[in-house]
KOLTITI-382713 format. One record per atom (N, C-alpha, C, O, CB): residue in one letter; residue number from 1; x, y, z; atom name. Coordinates in nm, 4 decimals. Glycine has a CB too. Example, Ala and Ser with C-alpha at 12.3 -4.5 7.8 and 13.67 -1.06 7.14 Angstrom:
2
[A 1 [1.3190 -0.5690 0.7800] N]
[A 1 [1.2300 -0.4500 0.7800] CA]
[A 1 [1.3200 -0.3300 0.7800] C]
[A 1 [1.4236 -0.3319 0.8465] O]
[A 1 [1.1308 -0.4473 0.9046] CB]
[S 2 [1.2850 -0.2250 0.7080] N]
[S 2 [1.3670 -0.1060 0.7140] CA]
[S 2 [1.2900 0.0030 0.7870] C]
[S 2 [1.3409 0.1138 0.8039] O]
[S 2 [1.4084 -0.0598 0.5725] CB]
***
This chain:
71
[X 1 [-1.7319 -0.1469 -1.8440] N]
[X 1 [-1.8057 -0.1386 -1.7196] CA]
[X 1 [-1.7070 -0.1465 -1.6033] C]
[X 1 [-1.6071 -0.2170 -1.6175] O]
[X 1 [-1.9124 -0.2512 -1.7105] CB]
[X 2 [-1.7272 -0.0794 -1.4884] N]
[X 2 [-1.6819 -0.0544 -1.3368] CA]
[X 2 [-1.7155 -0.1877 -1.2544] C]
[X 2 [-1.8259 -0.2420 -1.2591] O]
[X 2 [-1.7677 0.0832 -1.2650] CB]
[X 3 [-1.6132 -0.2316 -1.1822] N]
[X 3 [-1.6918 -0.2745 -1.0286] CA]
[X 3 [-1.6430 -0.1885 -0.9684] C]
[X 3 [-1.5526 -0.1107 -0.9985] O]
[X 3 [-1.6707 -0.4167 -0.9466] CB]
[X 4 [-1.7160 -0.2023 -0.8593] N]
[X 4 [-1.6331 -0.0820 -0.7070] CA]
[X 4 [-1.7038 -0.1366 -0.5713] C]
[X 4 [-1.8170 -0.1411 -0.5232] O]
[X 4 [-1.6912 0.1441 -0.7171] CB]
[X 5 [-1.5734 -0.1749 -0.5382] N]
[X 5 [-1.5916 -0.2277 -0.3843] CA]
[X 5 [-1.5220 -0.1325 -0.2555] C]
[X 5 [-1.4193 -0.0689 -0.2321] O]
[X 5 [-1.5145 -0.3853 -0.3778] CB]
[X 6 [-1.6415 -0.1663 -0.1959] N]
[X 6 [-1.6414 -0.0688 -0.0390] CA]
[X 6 [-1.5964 -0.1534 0.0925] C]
[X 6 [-1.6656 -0.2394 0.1470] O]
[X 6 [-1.8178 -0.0087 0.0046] CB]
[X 7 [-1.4612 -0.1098 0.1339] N]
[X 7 [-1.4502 -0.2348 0.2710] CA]
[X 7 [-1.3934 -0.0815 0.3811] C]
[X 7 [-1.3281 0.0228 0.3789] O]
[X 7 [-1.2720 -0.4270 0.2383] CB]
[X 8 [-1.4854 -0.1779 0.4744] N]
[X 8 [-1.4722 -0.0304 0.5922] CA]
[X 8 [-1.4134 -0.1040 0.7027] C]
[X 8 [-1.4273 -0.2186 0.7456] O]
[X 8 [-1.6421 0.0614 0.6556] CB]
[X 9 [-1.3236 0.0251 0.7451] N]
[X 9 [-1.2222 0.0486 0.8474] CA]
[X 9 [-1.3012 0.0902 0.9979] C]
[X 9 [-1.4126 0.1420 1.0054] O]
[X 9 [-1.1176 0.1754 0.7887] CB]
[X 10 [-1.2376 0.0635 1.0810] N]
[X 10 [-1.2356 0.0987 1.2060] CA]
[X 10 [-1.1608 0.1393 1.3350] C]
[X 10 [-1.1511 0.0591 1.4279] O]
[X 10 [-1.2717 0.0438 1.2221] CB]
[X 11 [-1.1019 0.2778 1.3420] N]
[X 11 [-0.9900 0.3077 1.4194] CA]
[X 11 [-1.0358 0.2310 1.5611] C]
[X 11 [-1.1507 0.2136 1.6016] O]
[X 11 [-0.9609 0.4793 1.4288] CB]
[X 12 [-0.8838 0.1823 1.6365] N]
[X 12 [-0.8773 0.1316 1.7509] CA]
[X 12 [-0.7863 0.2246 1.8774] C]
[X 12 [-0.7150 0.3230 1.8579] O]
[X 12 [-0.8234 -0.0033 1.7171] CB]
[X 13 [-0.8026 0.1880 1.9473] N]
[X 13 [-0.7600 0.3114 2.0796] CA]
[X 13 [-0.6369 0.2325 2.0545] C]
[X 13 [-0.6283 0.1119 2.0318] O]
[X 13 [-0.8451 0.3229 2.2763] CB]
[X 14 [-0.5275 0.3365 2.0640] N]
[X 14 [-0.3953 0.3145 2.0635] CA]
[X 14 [-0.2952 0.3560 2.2297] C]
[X 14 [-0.1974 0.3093 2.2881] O]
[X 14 [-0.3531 0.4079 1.9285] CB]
[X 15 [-0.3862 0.4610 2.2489] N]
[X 15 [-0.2796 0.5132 2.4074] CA]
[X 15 [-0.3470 0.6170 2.4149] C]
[X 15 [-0.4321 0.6610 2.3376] O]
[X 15 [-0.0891 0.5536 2.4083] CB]
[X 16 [-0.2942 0.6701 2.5434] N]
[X 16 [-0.3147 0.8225 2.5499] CA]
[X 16 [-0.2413 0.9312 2.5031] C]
[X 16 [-0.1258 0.8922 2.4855] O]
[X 16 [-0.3203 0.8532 2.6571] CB]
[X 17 [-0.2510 1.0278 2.4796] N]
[X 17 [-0.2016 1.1640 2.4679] CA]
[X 17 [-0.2188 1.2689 2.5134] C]
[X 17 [-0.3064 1.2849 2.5983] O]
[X 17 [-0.2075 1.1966 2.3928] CB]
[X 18 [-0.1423 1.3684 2.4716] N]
[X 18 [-0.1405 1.5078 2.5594] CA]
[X 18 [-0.2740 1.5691 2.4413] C]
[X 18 [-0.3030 1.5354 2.3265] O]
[X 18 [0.0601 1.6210 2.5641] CB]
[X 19 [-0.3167 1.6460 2.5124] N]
[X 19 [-0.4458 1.7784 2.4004] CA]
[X 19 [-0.5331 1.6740 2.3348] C]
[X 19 [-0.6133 1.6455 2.4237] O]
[X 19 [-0.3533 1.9025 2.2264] CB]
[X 20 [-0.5565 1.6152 2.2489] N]
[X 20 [-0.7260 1.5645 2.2637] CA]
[X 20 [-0.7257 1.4589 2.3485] C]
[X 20 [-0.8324 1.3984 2.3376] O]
[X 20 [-0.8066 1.5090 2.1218] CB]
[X 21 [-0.6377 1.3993 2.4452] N]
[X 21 [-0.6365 1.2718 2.5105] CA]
[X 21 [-0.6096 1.1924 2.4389] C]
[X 21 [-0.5064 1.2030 2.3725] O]
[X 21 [-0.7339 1.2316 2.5667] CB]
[X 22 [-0.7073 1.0654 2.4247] N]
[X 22 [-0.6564 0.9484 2.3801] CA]
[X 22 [-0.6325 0.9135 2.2378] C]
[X 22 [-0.6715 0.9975 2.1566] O]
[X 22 [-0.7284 0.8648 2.4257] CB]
[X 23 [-0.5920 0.8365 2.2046] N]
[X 23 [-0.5183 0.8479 2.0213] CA]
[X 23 [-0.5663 0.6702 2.0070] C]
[X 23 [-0.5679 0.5787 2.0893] O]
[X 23 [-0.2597 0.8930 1.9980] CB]
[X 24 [-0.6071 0.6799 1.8403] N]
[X 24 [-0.6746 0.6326 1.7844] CA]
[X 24 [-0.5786 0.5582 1.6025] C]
[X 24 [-0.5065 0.6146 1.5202] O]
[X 24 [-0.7909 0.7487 1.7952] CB]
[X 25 [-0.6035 0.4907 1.6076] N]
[X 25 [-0.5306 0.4580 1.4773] CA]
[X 25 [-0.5989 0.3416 1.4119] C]
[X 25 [-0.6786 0.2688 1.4711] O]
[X 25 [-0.3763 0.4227 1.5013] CB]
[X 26 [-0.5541 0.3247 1.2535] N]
[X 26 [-0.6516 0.2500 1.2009] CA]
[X 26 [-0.5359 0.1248 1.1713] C]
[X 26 [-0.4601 0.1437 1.0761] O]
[X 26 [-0.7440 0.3276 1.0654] CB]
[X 27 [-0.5265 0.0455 1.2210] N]
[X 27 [-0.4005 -0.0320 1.2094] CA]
[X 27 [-0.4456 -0.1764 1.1358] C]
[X 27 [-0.5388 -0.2507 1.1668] O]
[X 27 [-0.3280 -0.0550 1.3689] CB]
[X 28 [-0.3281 -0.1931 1.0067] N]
[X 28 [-0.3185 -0.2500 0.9107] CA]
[X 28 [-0.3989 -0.1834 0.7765] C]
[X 28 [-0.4557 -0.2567 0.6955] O]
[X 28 [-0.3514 -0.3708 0.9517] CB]
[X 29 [-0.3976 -0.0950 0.7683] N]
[X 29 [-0.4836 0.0527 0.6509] CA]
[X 29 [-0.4126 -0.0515 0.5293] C]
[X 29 [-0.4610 -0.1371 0.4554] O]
[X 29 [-0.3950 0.3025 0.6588] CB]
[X 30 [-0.2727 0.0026 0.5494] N]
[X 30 [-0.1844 -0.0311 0.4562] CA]
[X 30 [-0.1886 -0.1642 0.3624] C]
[X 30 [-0.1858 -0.1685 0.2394] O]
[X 30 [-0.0783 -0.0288 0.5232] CB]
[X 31 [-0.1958 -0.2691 0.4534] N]
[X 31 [-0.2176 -0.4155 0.4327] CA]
[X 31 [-0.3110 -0.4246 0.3376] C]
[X 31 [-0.2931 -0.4644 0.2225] O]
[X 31 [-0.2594 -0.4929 0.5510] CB]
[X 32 [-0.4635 -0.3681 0.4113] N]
[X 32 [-0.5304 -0.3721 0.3261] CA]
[X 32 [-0.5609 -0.3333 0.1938] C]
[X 32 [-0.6207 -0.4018 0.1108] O]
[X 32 [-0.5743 -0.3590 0.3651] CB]
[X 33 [-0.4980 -0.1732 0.1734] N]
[X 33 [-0.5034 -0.1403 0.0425] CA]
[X 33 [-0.4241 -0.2145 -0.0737] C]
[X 33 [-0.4590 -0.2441 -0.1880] O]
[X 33 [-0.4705 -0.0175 0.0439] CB]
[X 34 [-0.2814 -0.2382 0.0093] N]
[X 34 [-0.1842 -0.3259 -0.0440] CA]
[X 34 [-0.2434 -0.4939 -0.1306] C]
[X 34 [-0.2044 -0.5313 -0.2412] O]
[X 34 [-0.0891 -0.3523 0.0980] CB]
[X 35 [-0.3317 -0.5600 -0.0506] N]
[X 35 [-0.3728 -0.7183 -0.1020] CA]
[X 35 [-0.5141 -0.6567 -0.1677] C]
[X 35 [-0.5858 -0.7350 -0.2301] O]
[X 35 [-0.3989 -0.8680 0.0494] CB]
[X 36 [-0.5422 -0.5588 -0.1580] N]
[X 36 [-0.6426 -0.4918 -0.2975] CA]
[X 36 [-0.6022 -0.4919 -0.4276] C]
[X 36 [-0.6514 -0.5261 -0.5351] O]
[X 36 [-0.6707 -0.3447 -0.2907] CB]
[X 37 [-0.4760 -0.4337 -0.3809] N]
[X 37 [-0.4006 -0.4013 -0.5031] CA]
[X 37 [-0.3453 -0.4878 -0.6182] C]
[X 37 [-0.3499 -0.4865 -0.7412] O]
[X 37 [-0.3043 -0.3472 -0.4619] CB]
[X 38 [-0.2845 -0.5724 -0.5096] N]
[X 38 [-0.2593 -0.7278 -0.5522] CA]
[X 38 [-0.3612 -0.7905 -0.6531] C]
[X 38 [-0.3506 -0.8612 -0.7533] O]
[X 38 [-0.2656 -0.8223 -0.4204] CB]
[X 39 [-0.4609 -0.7360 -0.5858] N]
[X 39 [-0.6001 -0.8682 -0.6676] CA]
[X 39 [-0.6820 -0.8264 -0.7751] C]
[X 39 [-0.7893 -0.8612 -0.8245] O]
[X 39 [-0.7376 -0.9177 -0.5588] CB]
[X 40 [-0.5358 -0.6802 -0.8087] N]
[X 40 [-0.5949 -0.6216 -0.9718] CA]
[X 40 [-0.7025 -0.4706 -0.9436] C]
[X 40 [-0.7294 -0.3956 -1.0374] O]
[X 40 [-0.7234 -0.7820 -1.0643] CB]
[X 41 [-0.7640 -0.4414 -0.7733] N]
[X 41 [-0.8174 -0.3537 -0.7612] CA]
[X 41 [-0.7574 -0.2068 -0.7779] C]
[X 41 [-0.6392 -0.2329 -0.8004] O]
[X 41 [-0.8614 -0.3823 -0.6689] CB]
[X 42 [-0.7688 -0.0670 -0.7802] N]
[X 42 [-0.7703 0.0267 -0.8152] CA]
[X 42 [-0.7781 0.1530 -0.6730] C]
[X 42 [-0.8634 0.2383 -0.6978] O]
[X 42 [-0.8703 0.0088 -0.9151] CB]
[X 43 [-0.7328 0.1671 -0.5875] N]
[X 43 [-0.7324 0.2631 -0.4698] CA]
[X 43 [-0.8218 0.3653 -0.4864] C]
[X 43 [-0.7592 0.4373 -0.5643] O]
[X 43 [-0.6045 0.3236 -0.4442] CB]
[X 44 [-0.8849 0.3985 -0.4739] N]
[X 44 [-0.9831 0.5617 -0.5344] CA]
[X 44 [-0.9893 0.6256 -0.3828] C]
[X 44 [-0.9971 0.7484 -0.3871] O]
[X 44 [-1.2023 0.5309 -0.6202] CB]
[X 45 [-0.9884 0.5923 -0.3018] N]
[X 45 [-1.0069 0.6890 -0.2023] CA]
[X 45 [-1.0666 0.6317 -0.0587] C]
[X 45 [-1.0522 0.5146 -0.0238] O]
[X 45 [-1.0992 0.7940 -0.2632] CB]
[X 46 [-1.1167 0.7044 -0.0024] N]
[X 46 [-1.2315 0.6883 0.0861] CA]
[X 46 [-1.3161 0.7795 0.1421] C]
[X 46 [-1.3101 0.8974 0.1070] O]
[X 46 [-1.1986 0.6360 0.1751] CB]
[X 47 [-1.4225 0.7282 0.2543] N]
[X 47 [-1.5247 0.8239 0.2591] CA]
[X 47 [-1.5392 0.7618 0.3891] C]
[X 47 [-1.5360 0.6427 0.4202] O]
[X 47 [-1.6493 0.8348 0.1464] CB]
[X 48 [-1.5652 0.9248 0.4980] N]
[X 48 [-1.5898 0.8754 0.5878] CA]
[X 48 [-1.7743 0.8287 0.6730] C]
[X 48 [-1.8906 0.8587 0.6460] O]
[X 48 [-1.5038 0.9569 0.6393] CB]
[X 49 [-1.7253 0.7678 0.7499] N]
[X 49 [-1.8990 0.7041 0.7856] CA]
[X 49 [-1.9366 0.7441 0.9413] C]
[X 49 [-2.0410 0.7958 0.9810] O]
[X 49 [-1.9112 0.4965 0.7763] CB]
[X 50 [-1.8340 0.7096 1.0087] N]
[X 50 [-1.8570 0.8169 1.1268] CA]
[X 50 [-1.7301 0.8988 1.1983] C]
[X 50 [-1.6083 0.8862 1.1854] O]
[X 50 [-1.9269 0.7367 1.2455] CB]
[X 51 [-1.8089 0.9848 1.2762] N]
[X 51 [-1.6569 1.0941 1.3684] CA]
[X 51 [-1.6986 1.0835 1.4972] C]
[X 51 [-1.8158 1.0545 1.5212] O]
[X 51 [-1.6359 1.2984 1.3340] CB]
[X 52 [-1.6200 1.1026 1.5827] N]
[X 52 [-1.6362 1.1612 1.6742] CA]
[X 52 [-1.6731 1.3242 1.7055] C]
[X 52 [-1.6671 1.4084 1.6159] O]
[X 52 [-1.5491 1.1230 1.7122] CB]
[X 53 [-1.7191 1.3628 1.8707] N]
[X 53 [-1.7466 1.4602 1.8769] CA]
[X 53 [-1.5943 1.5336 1.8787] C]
[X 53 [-1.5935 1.6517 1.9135] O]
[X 53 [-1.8429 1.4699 1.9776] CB]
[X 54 [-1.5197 1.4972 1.8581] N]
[X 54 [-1.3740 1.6021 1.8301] CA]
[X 54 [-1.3381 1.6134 1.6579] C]
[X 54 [-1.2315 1.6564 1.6138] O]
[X 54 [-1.2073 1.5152 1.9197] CB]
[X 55 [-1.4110 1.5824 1.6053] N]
[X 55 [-1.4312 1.5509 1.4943] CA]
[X 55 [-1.3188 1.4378 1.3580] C]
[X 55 [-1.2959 1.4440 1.2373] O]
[X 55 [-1.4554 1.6829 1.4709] CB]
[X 56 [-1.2860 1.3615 1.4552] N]
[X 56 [-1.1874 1.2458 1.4013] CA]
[X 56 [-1.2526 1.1007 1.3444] C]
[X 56 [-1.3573 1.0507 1.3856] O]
[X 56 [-1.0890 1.2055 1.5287] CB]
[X 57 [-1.1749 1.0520 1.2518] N]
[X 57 [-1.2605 0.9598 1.2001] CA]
[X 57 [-1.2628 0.8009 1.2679] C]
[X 57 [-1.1649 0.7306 1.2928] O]
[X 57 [-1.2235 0.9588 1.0562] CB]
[X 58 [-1.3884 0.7735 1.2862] N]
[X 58 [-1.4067 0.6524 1.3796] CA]
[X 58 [-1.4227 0.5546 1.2479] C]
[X 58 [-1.3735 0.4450 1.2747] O]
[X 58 [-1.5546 0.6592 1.5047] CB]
[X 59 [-1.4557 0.5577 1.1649] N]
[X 59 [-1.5259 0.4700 1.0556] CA]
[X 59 [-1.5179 0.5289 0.9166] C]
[X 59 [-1.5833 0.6281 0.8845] O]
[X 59 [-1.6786 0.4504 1.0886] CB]
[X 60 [-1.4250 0.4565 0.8242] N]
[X 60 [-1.4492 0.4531 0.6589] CA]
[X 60 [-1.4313 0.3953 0.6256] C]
[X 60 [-1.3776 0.3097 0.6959] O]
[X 60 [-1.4175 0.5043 0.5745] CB]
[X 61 [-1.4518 0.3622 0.4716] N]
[X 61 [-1.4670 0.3316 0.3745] CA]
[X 61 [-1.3938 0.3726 0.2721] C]
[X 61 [-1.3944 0.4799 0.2118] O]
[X 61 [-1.5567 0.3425 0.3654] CB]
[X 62 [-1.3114 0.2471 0.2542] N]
[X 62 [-1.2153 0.2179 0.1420] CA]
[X 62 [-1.2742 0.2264 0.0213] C]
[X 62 [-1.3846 0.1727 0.0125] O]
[X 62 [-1.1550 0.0907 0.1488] CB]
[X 63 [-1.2135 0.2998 -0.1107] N]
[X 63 [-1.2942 0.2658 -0.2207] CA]
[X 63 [-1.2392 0.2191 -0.3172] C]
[X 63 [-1.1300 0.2686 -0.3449] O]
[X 63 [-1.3589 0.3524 -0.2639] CB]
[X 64 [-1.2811 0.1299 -0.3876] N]
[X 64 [-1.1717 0.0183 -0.4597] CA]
[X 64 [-1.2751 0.0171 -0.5980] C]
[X 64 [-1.3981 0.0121 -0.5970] O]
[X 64 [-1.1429 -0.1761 -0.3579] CB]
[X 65 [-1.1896 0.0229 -0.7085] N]
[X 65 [-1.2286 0.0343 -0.8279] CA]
[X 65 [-1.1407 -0.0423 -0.9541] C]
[X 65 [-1.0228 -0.0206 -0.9823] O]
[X 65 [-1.2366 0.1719 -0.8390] CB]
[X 66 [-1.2549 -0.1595 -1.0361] N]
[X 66 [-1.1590 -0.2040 -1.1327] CA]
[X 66 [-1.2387 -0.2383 -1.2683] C]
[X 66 [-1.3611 -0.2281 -1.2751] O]
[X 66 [-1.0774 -0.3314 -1.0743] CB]
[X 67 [-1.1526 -0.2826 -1.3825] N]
[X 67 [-1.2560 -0.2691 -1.5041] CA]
[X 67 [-1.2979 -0.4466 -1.4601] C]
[X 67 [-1.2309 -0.5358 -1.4082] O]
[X 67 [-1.1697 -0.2217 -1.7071] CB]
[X 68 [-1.4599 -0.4394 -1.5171] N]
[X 68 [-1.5157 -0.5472 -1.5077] CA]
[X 68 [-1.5179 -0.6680 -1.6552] C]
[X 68 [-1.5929 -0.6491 -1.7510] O]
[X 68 [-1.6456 -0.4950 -1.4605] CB]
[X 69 [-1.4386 -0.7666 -1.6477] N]
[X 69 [-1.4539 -0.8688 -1.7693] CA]
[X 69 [-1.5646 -0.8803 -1.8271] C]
[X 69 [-1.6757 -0.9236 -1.7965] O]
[X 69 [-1.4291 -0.9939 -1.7424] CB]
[X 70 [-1.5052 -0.8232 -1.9385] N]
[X 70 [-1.6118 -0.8454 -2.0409] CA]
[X 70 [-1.5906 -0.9987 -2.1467] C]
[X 70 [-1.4900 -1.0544 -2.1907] O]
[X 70 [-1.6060 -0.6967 -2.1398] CB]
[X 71 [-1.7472 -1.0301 -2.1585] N]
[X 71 [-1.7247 -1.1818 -2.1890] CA]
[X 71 [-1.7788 -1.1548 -2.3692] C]
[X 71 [-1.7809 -1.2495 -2.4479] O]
[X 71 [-1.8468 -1.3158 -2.0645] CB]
***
């Protein structure tokens, strides 16, 4: 059997820029997948939950996957 855990992200305004304006980043991504990893979880991906109207991602979802102890 699977568990699979979902922990969602949230890009933060970082500065401005030239051509879409302002810039956006999801800061500490890494960290997090990293102390997932650590705790025996499985990286699978993600999925996003919302965009903006420029179509960039405001919101996802980490997807974390591991085998479940069997007793």
């Amino acid at each position: 059997m699977k568990q699979v855990k979902f922990i969602e992200v949230k890009s933060e305004l970082s500065g401005y820029g030239l051509g879409k304006g302002t810039r956006y980043t999801f800061e500490g991504l890494e960290k997090v997948i990293y102390e997932m990893i650590m705790k025996g979880w499985d990286y699978k991906g993600y999925v996003p939950k919302e965009t903006r109207g420029t179509g960039d991602i405001e919101k996802m979802s980490l997807i974390f996957q591991k085998d479940e102890l069997e007793e």
